[in-house]
C-alpha positions as CSV (number, residue, x, y, z in Angstrom):
1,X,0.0,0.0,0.0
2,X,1.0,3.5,-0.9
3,X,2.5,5.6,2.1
4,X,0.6,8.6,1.3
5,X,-0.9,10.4,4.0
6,X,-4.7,9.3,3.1
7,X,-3.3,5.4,2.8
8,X,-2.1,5.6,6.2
9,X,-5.2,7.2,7.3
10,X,-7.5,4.3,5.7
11,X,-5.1,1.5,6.9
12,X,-5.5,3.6,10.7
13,X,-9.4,2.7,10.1
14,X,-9.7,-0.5,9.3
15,X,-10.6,-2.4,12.4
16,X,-13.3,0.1,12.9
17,X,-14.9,-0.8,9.4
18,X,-14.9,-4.3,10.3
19,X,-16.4,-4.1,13.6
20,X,-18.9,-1.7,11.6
21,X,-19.3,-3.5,8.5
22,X,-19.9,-6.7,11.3
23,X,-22.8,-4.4,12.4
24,X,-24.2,-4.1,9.4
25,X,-23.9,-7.9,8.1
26,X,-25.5,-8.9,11.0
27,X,-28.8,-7.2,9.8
28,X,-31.1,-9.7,7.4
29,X,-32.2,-7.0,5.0
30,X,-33.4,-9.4,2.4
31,X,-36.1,-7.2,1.1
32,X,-38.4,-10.0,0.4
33,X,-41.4,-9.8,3.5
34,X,-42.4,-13.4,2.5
35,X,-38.8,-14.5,3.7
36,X,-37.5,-11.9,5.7
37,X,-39.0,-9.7,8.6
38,X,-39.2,-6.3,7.0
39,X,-37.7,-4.9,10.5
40,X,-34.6,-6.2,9.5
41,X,-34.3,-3.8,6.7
42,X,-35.6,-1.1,8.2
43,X,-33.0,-1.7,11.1
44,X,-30.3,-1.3,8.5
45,X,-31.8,1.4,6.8
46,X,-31.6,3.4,10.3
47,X,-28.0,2.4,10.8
48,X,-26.9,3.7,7.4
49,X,-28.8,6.9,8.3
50,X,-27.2,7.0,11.7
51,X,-23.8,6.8,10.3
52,X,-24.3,9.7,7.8
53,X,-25.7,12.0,10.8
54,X,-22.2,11.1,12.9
55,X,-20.2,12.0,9.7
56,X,-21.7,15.5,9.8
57,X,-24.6,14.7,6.3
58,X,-27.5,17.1,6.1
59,X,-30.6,16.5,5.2
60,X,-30.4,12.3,5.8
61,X,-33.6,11.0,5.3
62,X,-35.2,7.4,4.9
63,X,-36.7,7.6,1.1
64,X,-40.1,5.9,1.1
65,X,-40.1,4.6,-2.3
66,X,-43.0,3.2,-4.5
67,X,-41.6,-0.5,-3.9
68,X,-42.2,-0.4,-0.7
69,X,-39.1,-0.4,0.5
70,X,-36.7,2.5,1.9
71,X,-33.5,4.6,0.5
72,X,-31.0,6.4,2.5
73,X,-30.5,10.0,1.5
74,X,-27.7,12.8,3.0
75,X,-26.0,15.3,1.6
76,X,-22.6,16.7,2.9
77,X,-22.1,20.4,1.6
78,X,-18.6,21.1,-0.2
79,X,-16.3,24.3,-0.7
80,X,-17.8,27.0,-2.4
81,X,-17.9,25.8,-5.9
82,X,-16.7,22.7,-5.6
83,X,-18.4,19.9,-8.0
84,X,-21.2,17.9,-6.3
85,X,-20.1,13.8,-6.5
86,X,-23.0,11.1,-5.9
87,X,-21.8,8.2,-4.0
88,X,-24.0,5.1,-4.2
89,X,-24.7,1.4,-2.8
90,X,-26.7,-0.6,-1.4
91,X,-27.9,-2.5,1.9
92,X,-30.4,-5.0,1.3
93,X,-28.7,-8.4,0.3
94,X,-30.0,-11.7,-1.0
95,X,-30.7,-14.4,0.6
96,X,-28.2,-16.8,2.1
97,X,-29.7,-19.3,0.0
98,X,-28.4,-23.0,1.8
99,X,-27.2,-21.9,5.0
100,X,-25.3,-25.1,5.9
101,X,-23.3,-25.0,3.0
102,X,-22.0,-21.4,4.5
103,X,-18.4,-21.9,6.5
104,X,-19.5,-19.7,9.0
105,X,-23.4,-18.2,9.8
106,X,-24.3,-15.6,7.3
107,X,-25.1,-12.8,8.9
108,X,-22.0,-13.0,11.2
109,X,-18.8,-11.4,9.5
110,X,-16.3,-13.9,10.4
111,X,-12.7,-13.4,9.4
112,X,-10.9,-16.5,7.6
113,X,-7.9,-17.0,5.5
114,X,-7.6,-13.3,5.0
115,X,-11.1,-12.4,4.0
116,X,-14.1,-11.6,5.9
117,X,-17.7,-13.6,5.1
118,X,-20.9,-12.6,5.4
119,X,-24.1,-12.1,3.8
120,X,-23.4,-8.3,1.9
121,X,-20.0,-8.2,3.0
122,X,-19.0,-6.9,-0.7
123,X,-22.0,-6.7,-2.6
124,X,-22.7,-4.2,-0.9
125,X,-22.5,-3.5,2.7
126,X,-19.4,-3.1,2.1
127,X,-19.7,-0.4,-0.4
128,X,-21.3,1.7,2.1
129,X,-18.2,1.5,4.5
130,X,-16.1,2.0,1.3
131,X,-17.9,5.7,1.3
132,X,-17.4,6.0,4.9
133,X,-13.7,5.1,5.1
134,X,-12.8,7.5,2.1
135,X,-14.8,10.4,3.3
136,X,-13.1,10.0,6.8
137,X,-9.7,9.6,5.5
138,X,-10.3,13.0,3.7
139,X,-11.6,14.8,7.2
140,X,-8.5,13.9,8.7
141,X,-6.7,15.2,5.8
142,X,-7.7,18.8,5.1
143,X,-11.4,18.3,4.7
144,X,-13.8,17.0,1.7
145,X,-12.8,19.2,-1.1
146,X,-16.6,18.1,-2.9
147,X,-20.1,18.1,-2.3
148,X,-21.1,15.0,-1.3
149,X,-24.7,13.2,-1.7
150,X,-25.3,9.6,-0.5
151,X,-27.7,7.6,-1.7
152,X,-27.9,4.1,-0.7
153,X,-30.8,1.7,-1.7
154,X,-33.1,-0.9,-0.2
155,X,-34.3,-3.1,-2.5
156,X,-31.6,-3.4,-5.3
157,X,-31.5,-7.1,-5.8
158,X,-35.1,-7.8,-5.6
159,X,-35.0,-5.5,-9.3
160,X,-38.4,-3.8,-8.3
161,X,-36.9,-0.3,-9.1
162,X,-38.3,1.7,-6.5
163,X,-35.6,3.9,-6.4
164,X,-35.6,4.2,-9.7
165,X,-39.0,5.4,-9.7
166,X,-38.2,8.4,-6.9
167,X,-35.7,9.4,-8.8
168,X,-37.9,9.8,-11.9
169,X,-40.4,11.4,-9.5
170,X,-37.5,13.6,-7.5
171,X,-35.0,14.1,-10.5
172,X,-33.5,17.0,-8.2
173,X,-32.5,15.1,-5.6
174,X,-29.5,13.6,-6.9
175,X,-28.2,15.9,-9.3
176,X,-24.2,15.5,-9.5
177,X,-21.2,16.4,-11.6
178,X,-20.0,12.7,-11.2
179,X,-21.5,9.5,-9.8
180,X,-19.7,6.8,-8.6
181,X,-21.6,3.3,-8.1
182,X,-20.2,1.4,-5.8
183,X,-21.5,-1.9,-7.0
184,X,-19.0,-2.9,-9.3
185,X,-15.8,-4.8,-8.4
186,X,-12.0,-4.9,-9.8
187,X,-11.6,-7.7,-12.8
188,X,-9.4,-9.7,-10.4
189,X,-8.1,-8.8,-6.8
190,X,-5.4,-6.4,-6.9
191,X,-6.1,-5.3,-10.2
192,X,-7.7,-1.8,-10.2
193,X,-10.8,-1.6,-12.5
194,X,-13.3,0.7,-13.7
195,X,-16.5,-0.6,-15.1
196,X,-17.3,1.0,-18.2
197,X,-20.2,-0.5,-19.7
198,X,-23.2,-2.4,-19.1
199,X,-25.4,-4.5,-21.6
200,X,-29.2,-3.9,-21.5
201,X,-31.9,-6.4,-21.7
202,X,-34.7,-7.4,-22.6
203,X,-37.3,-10.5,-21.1
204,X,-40.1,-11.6,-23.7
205,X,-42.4,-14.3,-23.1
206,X,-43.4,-16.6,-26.0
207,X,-46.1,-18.5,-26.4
208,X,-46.7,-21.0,-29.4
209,X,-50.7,-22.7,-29.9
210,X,-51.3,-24.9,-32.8
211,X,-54.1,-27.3,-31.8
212,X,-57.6,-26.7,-30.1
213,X,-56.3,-29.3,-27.5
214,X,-53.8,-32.3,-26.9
215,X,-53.6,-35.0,-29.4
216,X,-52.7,-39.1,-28.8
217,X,-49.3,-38.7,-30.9
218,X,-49.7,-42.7,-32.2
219,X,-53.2,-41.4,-33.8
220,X,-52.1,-37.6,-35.2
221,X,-48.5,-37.3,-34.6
222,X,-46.7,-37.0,-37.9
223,X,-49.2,-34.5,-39.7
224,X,-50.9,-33.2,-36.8
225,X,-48.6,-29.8,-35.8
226,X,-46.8,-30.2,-32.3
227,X,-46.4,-26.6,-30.6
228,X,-44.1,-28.3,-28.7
229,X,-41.8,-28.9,-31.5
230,X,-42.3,-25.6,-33.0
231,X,-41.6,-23.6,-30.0
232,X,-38.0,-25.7,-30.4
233,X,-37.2,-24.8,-34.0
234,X,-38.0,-21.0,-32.8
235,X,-36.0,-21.3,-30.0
236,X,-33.1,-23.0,-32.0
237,X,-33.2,-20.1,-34.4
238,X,-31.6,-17.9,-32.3
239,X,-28.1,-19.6,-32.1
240,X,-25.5,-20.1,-34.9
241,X,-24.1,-23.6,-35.2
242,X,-21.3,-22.2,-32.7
243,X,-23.4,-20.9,-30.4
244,X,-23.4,-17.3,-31.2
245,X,-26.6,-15.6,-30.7
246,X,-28.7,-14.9,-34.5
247,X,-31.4,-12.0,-34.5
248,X,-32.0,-11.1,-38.1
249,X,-30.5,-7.4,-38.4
250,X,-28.8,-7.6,-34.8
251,X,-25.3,-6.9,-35.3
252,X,-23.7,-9.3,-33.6
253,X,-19.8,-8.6,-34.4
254,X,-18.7,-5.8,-31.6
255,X,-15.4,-5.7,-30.5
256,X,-14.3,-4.9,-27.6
257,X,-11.0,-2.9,-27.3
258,X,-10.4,-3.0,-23.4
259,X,-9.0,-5.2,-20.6
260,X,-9.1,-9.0,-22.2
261,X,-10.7,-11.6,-20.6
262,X,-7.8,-15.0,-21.2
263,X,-10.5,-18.2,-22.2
264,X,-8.7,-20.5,-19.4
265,X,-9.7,-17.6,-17.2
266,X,-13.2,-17.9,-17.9
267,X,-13.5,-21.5,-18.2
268,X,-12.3,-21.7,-14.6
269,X,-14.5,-19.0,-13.3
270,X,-17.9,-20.4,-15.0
271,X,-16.9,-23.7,-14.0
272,X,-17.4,-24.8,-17.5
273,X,-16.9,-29.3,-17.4
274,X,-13.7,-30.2,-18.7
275,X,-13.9,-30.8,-22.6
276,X,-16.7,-28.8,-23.2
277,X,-16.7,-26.3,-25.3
278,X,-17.8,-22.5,-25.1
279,X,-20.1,-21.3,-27.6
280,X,-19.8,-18.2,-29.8
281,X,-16.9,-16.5,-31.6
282,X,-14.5,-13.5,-31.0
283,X,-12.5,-13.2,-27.7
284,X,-14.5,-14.3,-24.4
285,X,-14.3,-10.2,-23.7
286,X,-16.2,-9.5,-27.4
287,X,-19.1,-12.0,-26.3
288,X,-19.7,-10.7,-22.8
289,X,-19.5,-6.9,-23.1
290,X,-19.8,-6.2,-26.9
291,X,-22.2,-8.8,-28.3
292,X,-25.6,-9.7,-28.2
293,X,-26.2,-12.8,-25.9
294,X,-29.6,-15.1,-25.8
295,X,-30.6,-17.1,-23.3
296,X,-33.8,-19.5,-22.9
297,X,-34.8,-18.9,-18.9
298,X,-37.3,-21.5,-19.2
299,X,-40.1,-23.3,-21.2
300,X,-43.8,-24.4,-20.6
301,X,-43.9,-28.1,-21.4
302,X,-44.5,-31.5,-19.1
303,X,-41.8,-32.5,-17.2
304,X,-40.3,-36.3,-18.3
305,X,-42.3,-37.1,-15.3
306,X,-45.8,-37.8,-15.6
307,X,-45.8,-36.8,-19.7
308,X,-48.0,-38.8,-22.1
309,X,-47.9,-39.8,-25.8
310,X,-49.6,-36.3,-26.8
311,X,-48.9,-34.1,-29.7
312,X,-48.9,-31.3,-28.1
313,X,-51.0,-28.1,-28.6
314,X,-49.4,-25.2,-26.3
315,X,-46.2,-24.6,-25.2
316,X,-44.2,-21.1,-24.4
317,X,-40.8,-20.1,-22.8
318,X,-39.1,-16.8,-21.3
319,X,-36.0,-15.4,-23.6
320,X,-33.6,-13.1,-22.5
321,X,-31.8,-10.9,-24.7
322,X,-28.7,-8.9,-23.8
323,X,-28.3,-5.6,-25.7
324,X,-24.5,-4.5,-26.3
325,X,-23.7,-1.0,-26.0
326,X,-24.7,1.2,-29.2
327,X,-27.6,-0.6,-29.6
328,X,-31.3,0.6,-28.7
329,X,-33.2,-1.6,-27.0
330,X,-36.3,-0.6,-28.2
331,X,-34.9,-1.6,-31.5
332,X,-33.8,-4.9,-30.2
333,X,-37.0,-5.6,-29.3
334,X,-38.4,-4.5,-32.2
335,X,-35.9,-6.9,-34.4
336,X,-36.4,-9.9,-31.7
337,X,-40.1,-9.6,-32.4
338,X,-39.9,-9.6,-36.0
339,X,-37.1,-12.6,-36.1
340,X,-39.6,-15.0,-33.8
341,X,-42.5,-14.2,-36.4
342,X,-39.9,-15.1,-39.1
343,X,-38.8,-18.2,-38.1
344,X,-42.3,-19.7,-36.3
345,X,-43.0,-22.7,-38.8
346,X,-45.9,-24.0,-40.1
347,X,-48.0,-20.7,-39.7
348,X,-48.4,-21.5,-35.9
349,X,-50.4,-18.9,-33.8
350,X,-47.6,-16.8,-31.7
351,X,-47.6,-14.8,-29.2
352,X,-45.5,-12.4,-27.5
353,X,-44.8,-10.0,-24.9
354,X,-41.9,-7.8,-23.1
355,X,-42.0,-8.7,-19.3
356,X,-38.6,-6.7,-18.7
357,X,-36.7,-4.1,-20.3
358,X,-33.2,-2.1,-19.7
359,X,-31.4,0.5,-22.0
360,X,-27.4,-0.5,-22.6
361,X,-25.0,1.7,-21.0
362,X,-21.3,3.1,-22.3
363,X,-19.6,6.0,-20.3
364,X,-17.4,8.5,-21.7
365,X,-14.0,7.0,-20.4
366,X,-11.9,10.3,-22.0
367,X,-14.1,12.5,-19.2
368,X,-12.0,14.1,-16.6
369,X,-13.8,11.6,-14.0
370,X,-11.9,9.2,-15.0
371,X,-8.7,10.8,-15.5
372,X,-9.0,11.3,-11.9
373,X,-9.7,7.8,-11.6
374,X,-6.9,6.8,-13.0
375,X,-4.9,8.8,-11.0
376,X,-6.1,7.7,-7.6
377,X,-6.1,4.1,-8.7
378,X,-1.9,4.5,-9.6
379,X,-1.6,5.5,-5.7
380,X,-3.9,2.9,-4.4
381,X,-2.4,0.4,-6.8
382,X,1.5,0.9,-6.9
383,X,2.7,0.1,-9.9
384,X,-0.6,-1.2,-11.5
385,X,-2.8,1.1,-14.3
386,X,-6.8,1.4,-14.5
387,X,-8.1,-1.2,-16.3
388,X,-11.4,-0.9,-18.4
389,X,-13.6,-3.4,-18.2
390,X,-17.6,-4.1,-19.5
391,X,-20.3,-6.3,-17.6
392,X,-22.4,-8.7,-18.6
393,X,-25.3,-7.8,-16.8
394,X,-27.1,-4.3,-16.2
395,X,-27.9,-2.0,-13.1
396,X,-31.1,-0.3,-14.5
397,X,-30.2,2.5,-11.8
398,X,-27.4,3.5,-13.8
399,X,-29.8,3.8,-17.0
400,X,-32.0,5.9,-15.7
401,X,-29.2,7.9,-13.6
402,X,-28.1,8.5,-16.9
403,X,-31.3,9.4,-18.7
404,X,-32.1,11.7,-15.6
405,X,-28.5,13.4,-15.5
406,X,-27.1,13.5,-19.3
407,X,-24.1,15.9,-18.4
408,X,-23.1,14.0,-15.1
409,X,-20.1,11.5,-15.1
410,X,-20.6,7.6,-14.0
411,X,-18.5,5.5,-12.7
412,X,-18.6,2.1,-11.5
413,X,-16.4,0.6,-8.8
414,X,-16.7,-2.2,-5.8
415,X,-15.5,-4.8,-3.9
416,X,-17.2,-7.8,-6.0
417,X,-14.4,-9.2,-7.5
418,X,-14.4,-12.7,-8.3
419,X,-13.4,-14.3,-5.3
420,X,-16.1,-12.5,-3.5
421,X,-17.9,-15.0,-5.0
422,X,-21.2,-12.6,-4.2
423,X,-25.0,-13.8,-4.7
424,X,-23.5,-17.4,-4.0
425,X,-22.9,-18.8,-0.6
426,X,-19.5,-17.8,1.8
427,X,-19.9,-14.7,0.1
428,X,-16.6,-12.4,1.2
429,X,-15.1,-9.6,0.7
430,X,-11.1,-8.7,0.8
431,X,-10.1,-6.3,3.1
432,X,-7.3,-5.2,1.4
433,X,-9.6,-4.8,-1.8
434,X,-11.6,-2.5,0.5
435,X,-8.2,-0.7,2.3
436,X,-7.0,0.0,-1.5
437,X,-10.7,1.3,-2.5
438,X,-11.3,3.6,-0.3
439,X,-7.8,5.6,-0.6
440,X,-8.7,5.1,-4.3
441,X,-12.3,6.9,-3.8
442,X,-10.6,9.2,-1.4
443,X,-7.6,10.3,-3.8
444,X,-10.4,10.6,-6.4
445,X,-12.6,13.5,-4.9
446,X,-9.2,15.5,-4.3
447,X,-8.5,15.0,-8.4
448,X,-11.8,15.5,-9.4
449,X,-12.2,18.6,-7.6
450,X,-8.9,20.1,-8.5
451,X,-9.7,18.7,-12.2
452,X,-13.2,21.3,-12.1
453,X,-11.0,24.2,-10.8
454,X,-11.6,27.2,-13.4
């Protein structure tokens, strides 16, 4: 670790982020009532606030949002004319899933071979104390030279988007010059990272009927038209013989000019069975972050168990479609539609309908945010440069941050590195990772502020 004045600070704080991030673990803010008391997130909610009152925020407030669930607002004023920077994470968590395959109880950080477990440790509990620790490391260093608004969500794994919904409703309240999402994670420990894109998505239901009901298959099968095995050649026309994903008119050549993602890499972290193959073409890093991906969630048909000789006359599945960057979804949908009409055989009666949506996202990485970025992460990193990664996935916040705030900078950190192995069980989190991040975020504010200076 660097011997700068803010590093020493951080590394001066550390055991009273774990006892606090212990705190905070030990809350079960699974924002799912049916499972989880919904005390238990409002208990969190209150500790978050509490901890923004002791580090001097204004204005905190528990954000009633239309989900049902709560949002942590405060707002710490900066120097006179000093840039505003929106800090953001999130306390609810998702379920422990199988609790006796956790090492240690999930809700109890417990420190083991270097890391600390627990339920939310990195994704992203841990976040939160990755503000705190950076924001106090600046106090003790001459002050926060930024405005500062925290906003820290309830309910972003459960995907309802209430907070997405305030927003929309409040669009003043988070106004920012920059936004940093602490949800994100380094591409490997000890490599510094900045996420730079996300892929959209879309969910579409189909739903295939040929017959007026179920047929014996040894009396009609062979002219009478299976839905079954129509919903099948649909499906199957959405992959290439290698597995690449085929829309009709969806590019599905992008290239992706950032950090690389080594195939042996991937293999071991999907846990793909020895001599299988992966499917698609390009590098691994062109069909996560740059290309179109397809996947079949599931399908309406009888189970092996209990099926009968029947030709069947209904059947329907859930598609997802990721949408690269540079590519609208509405158009994707629009293109998705038109290629399942295309390719539905036999004139069968289709049906379809979007169930979930979510606009791509690509930030500018020649901003000045992330020249301060890379800045701070040469500090927190010795002798290691920014890398630029994409995900996968998608954080509908940051669309409509970005829909709401056009002008403002985004970008994406966190603590969910591989390793973290979060959403699965013996979730962790490094504490170095979270030592190194929060000089990082620290050494940012200073260069981002000095970088708006007229």
């Amino acid at each position: 670790m660097s011997s700068h004045p803010i590093a020493e600070t951080v590394a001066s704080l550390m055991p009273r982020a774990q006892q606090e991030l212990a705190e905070l673990v030990a809350f079960q803010s699974v924002a799912d009532w049916a499972q989880f008391p919904r005390s238990e997130s409002e208990k969190a909610a209150n500790w978050v606030a509490g901890a923004l009152r002791a580090e001097g925020f204004q204005d905190v407030a528990l954000l009633d949002t239309p989900d049902g669930t709560q949002s942590v607002y405060g707002y710490l004023p900066g120097p006179e004319g000093a840039p505003t920077v929106l800090l953001y994470a999130h306390y609810d968590v998702q379920p422990p899933l199988d609790e006796a395959a956790w090492v240690s109880p999930p809700f109890e950080l417990t420190e083991r071979d270097g890391r600390w477990y627990g339920r939310g440790a990195a994704d992203c509990k841990g976040g939160f104390i990755m503000h705190l620790l950076a924001l106090r490391a600046l106090k003790a260093n001459g002050g926060v030279p930024v405005g500062v608004k925290v906003i820290v969500e309830g309910s972003e794994e459960q995907g309802t988007g209430g907070l997405q919904q305030y927003a929309e409703a409040h669009p003043e309240l988070l106004t920012a010059d920059a936004i940093v999402i602490g949800d994100a994670g380094n591409f490997r420990t000890g490599l510094p990272t900045v996420t730079a894109t996300l892929r959209g998505m879309t969910l579409m239901k189909i739903r295939i009927d040929t017959l007026a009901g179920n047929l014996h298959s040894g009396m009609f099968g062979g002219a009478a038209p299976d839905a079954l095995a129509a919903l099948i050649k649909v499906l199957d026309s959405l992959r290439a013989a290698d597995g690449s994903t085929t829309v009709d008119g969806l590019a599905q050549d992008g290239v992706w000019e950032g950090l690389q993602y080594p195939e042996e890499d991937f293999r071991a972290d999907a846990k793909v069975l020895e001599g299988v193959e992966l499917i698609g073409g390009g590098t691994v890093a062109d069909r996560l972050w740059a290309r179109p991906a397809v996947t079949v969630l599931g399908i309406d048909c009888p189970p092996v168990i209990g099926a009968t000789p029947s030709v069947h006359a209904s059947a329907g599945a859930l598609v997802s479609l990721r949408i690269p960057p540079g590519v609208d979804t509405q158009e994707a949908i629009k293109l998705l539609e038109a290629h399942l009409r295309a390719h539905t055989p036999w004139k069968a009666r289709l049906e379809l309908e979007v169930v979930g949506q979510g606009q791509p996202f690509q930030a500018d990485t020649s901003s000045p945010a992330y020249a301060s970025m890379a800045a701070a992460m040469e500090v927190g990193y010795p002798g290691q440069e920014m890398q630029i990664s994409g995900m996968g996935g998608s954080i509908p916040l940051c669309n409509a941050l970005t829909s709401l705030y056009p002008d403002a900078e985004m970008l994406l950190i966190g603590l969910s590195e591989p390793e973290a192995q979060i959403h699965a069980v013996n979730e962790s989190v490094s504490p170095e990772e979270l030592e190194r991040l929060s000089v990082v975020e620290a050494l940012f504010l200073v260069n981002y502020a000095r970088s708006k200076q007229s």
